[in-house]
C-alpha positions as CSV (number, residue, x, y, z in Angstrom):
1,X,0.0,0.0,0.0
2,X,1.1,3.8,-1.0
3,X,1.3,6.9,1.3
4,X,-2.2,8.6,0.1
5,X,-2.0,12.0,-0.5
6,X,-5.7,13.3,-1.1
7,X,-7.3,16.9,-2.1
8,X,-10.4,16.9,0.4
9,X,-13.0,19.3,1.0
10,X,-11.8,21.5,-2.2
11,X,-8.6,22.2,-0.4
12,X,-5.2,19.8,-0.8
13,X,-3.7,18.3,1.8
14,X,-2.2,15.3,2.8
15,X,-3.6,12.2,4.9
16,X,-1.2,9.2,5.8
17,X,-2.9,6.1,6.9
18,X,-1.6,4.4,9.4
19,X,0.2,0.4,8.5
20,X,0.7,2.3,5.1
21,X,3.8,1.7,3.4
22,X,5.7,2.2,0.2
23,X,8.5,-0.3,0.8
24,X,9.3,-4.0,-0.3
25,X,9.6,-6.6,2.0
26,X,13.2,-6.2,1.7
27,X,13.9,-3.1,1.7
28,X,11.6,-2.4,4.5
29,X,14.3,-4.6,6.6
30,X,16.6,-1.3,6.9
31,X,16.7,-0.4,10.2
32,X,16.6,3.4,8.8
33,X,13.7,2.4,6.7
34,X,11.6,1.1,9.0
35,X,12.2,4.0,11.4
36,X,11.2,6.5,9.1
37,X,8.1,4.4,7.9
38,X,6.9,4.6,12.1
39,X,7.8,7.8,12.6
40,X,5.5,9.4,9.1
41,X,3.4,6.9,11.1
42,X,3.3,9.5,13.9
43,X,3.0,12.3,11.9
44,X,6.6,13.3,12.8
45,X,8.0,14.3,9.6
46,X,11.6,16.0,10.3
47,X,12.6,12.8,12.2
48,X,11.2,10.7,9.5
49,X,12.9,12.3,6.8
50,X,16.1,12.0,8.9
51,X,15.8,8.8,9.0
52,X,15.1,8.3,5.5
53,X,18.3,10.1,4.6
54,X,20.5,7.8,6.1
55,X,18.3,4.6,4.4
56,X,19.2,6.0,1.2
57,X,22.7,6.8,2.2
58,X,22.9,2.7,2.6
59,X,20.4,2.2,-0.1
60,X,21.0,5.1,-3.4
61,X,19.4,2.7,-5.9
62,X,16.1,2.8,-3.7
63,X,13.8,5.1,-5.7
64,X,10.6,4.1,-3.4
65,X,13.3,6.2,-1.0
66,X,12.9,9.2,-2.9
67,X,8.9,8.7,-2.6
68,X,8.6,8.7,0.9
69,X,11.5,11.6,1.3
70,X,9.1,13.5,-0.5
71,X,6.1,12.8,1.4
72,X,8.2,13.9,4.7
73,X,9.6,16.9,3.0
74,X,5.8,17.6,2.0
75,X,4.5,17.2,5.3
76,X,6.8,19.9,6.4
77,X,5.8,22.1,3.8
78,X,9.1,22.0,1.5
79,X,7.4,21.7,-1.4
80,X,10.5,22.5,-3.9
81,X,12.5,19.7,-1.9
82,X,9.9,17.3,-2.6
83,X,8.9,17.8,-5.8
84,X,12.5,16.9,-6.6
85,X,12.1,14.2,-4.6
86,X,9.4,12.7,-6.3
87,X,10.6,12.9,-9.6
88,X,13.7,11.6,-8.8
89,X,11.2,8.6,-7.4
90,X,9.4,8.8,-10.9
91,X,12.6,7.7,-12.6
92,X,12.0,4.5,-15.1
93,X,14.2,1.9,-13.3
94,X,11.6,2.7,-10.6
95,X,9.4,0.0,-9.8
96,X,5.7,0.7,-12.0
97,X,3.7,1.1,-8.7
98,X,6.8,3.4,-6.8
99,X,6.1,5.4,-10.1
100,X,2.6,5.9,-10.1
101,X,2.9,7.2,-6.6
102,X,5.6,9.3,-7.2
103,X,4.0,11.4,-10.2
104,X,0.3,11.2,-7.9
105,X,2.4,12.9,-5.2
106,X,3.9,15.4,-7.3
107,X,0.6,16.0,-8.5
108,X,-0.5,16.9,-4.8
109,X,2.4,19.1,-4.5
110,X,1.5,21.2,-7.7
111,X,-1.9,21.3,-6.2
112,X,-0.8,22.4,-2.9
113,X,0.8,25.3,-4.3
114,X,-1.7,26.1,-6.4
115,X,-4.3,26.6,-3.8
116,X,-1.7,28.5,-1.6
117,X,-1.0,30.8,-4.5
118,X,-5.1,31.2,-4.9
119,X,-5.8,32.1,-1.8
120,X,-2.9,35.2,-2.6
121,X,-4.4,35.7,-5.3
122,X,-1.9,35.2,-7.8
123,X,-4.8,33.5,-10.2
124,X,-2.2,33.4,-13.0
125,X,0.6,31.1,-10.9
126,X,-1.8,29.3,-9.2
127,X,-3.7,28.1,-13.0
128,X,-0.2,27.1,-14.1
129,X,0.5,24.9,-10.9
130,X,-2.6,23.3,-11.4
131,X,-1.6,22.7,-15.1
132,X,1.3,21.1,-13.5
133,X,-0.9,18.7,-11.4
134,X,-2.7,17.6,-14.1
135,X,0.0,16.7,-15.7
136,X,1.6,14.5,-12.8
137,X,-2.1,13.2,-12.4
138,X,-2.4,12.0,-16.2
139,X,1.3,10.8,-15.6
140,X,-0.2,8.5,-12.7
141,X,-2.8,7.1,-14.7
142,X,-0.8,6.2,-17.8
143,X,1.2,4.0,-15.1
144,X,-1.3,3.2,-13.1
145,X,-4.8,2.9,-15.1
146,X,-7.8,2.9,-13.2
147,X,-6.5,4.7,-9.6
148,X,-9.8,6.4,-8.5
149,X,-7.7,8.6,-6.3
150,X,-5.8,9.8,-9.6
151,X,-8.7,10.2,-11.6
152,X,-10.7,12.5,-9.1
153,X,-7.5,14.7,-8.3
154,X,-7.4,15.2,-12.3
155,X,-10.8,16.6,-12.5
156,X,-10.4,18.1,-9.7
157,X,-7.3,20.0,-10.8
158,X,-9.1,20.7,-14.5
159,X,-12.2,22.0,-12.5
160,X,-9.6,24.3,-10.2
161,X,-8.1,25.7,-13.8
162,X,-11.0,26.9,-14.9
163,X,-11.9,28.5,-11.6
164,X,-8.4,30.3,-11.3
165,X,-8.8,31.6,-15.1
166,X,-12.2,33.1,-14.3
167,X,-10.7,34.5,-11.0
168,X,-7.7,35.7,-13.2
169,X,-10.2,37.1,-16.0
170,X,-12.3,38.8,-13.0
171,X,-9.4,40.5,-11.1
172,X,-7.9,41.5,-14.7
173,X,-11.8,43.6,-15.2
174,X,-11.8,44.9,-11.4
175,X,-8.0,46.1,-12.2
176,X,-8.6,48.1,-15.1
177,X,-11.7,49.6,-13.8
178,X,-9.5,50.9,-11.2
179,X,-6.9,52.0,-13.6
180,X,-10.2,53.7,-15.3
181,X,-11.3,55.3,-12.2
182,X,-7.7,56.2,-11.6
183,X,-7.2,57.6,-15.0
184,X,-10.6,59.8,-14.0
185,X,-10.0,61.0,-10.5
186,X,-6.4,62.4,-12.2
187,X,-8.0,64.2,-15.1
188,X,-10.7,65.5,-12.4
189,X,-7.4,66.8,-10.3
190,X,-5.8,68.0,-13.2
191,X,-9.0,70.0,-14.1
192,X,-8.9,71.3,-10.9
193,X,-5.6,72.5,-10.5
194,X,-6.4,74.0,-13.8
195,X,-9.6,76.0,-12.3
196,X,-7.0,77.0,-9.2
197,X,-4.7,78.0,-11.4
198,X,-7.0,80.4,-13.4
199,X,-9.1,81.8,-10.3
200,X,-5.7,82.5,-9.0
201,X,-4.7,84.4,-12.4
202,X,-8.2,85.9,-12.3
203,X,-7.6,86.9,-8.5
204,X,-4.1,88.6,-9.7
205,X,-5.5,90.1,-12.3
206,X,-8.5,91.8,-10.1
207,X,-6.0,93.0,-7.3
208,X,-3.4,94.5,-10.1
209,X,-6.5,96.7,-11.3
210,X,-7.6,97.9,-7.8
211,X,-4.0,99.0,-6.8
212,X,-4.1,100.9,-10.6
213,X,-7.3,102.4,-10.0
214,X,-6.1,103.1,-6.1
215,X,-3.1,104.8,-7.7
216,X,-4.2,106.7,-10.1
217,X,-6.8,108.3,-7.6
218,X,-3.6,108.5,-5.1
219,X,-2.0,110.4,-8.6
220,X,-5.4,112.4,-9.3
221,X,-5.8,113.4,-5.6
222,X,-2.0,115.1,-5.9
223,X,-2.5,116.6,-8.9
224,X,-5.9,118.6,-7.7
225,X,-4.2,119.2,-4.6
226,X,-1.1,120.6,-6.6
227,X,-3.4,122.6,-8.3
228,X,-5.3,123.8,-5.6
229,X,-2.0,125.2,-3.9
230,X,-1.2,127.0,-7.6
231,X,-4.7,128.3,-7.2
232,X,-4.2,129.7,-3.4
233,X,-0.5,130.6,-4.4
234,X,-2.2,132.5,-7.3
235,X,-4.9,134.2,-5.1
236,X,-2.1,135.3,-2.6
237,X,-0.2,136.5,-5.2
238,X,-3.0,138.7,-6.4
239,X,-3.8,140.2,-2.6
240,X,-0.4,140.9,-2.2
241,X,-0.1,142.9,-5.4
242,X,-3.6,144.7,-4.8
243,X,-2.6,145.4,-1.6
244,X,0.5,147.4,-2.8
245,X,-1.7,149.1,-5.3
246,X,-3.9,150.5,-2.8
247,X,-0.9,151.4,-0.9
248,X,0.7,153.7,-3.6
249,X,-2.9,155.2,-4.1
250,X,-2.6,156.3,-0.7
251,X,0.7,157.8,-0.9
C-alpha cells in the first residue's frame, strides 16, 4: 500500500494512513527504513525524513526512497524539496507502482501550491501549478490505469483551472476599472488645479486693477491738490499785489 496524499474538502492536503507503506519486503528490513516508515506513522515528519536520509545513504538505488523523502519533506511544507524528490522517485528503473505514486504525489504538490497561490491571489501562478498537477495526475494514470484517487484529483485540478482563469479574468476587469477610475479622478485633479490656477490668475488680475485704479486716484488726488496750492499761491499773489496798489494810491 502507498502513502495517500488526497485533495479533500476542495482544499489539498495530505492524509497518511496508518500500517501504510511504500516499501518492499526487503527493503523495509533497513533499520533506517523502517524508522522512518513509524515515525510518518506518527505524523513526525523532520525525524522521519532524517531517517530516511540515512536509508538511502545505505540504499541510493532505492527510488521508493525518494517517494517517501518526498512525502516527509511535503509534510513539512518544502514543497520545492519534494517535488525533486518525487521525480527523482518517478525515474524508469523505478518499480511501475513506486512510479505511479511518485507522479500522484507530485501531482498533490503542484496542487498544494496552487491553492496557496489562490488564496494570494496570484490566479495566474496558481492556474499554471494546477496545469502542472494535471500533468503529474495524467502521468499516474498512464502507469497506473484505473486509480480512483488519480482520476478525481485530475478533475479536480481541471475544474480548479477553470476556476483560477475566471478568477484571473475577474481580477484583470476589477484592475482596469481601477486603472479607469484612476485615470478619472487624475484628469478630475488636473482640471482642478487647472480651475486653481485660473481663479488665482483671475484673483491677480483683479487686485493688479484695484491697486491701478487706487493709484491713479492717489496720482489724481496730488495733482488737484497741486493745483489747488497753484490756485491759493495764485490768489495770494494777487492780494499781495492789490494790496501794494492800494498802498501807492494812498501815498
Amino acid at each position: 500500500m502507498r502513502w495517500s496524499a488526497l485533495l479533500v474538502c476542495c482544499a489539498a492536503a495530505l492524509a497518511f494512513p496508518a500500517g501504510a507503506s511504500a516499501w518492499t519486503p526487503l527493503r523495509a528490513e533497513n533499520p533506517n527504513a523502517k524508522r522512518g516508515n513509524q515515525l510518518m506513522a506518527e505524523e513526525q515528519y523532520g525525524p522521519a525524513l532524517e531517517a530516511y536520509d540515512e536509508a538511502a545513504r545505505e540504499l541510493p538505488e532505492a527510488r521508493a526512497l525518494q517517494l517517501n523523502r518526498g512525502l516527509a519533506l511535503l509534510g513539512q511544507d518544502l514543497s520545492e524539496q519534494a517535488k525533486e524528490a518525487f521525480i527523482a522517485a518517478a525515474d524508469p528503473s523505478a518499480a511501475p507502482s513506486t512510479r505511479a505514486d511518485a507522479y500522484y504525489d507530485l501531482g498533490i504538490a503542484f496542487a498544494r501550491e496552487g491553492d496557496a497561490l489562490s488564496q494570494q491571489e496570484s490566479y495566474e501562478e496558481s492556474s499554471a501549478h494546477f496545469r502542472e498537477a494535471v500533468d503529474a495526475f495524467k502521468r499516474s494514470l498512464r502507469v497506473r490505469p484505473g486509480d480512483r484517487d488519480a482520476a478525481w484529483n485530475l478533475e479536480y485540478a481541471l475544474k480548479r483551472i477553470r476556476e483560477e482563469e475566471e478568477k484571473q479574468e475577474q481580477q484583470e476587469q476589477e484592475q482596469e476599472q481601477e486603472q479607469e477610475q484612476e485615470q478619472e479622478q487624475e484628469q478630475e485633479q488636473k482640471q482642478k488645479q487647472v480651475m486653481e490656477q485660473e481663479q488665482e490668475q483671475e484673483m491677480e488680475q483683479v487686485m493688479k486693477m484695484e491697486m491701478e485704479q487706487v493709484m491713479q486716484k492717489l496720482k489724481e488726488s496730488e495733482t488737484e491738490k497741486e493745483e489747488q496750492q497753484d490756485q491759493e499761491k495764485d490768489c495770494q499773489q494777487i492780494e499781495e499785489k492789490a494790496t501794494k496798489n492800494q498802498k501807492k494810491s494812498l501815498l
